[in-house]
C-alpha positions in Angstrom: 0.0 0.0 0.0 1.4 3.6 -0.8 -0.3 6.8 0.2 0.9 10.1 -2.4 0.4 13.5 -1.8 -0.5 15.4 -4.9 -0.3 19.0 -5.7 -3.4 20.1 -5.8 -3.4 20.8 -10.0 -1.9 17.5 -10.4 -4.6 15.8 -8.3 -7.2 18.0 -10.6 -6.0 16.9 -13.5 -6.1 13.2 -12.2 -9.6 13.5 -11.0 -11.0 14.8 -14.6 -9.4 12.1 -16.2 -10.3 9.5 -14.2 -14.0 10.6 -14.0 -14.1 11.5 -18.0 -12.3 7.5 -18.8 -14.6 6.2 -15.9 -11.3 4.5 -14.5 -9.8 4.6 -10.8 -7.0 6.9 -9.9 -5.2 4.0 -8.7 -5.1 2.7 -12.5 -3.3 5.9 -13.5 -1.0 6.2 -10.6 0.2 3.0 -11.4 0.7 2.9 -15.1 2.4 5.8 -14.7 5.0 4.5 -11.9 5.2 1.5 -14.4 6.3 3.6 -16.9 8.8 5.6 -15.1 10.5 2.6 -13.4 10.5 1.2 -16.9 12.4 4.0 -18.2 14.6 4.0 -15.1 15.6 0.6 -15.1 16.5 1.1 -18.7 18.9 4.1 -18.0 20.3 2.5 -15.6 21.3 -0.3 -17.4 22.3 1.7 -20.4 24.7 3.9 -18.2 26.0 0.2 -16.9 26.9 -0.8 -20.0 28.8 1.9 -21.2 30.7 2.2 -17.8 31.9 -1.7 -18.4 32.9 -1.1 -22.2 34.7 1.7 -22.2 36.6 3.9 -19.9 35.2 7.1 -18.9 37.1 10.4 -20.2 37.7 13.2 -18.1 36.0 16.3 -19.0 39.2 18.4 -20.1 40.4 15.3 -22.5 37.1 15.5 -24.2 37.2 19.3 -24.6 40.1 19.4 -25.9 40.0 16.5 -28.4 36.8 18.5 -29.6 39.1 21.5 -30.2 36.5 23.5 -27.7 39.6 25.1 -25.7 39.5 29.0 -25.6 
């Protein structure tokens, strides 16, 4: 179980579309923490990946094989 606080607009907005699509709040709330844990789980991964194939490159070595030095 998980109790949210909502700024008020947010909770409006939520209210009109669940009464308009005649669907619970709770249907919304979760789809949408599906989706961002989806996406999240994804970046994180992807940043994983990248980290184990290559080395990372410190800031100053990437300007200046970009030729962005002043």
């Amino acid at each position: 179980m998980l109790t949210v606080r909502l700024p008020r607009k947010l909770e409006a907005r939520l209210n009109k579309l669940s009464k308009r699509t005649r669907r619970a709040k709770s249907y919304y709330a979760t789809r949408a923490i599906s989706e961002f844990l989806d996406e999240q789980e994804d970046y994180l991964i992807a940043i994983s990946r990248l980290e184990k194939s290559r080395p990372p490159i410190p800031l100053d070595e990437v300007v200046r094989r970009l030729g962005l030095e002043r």
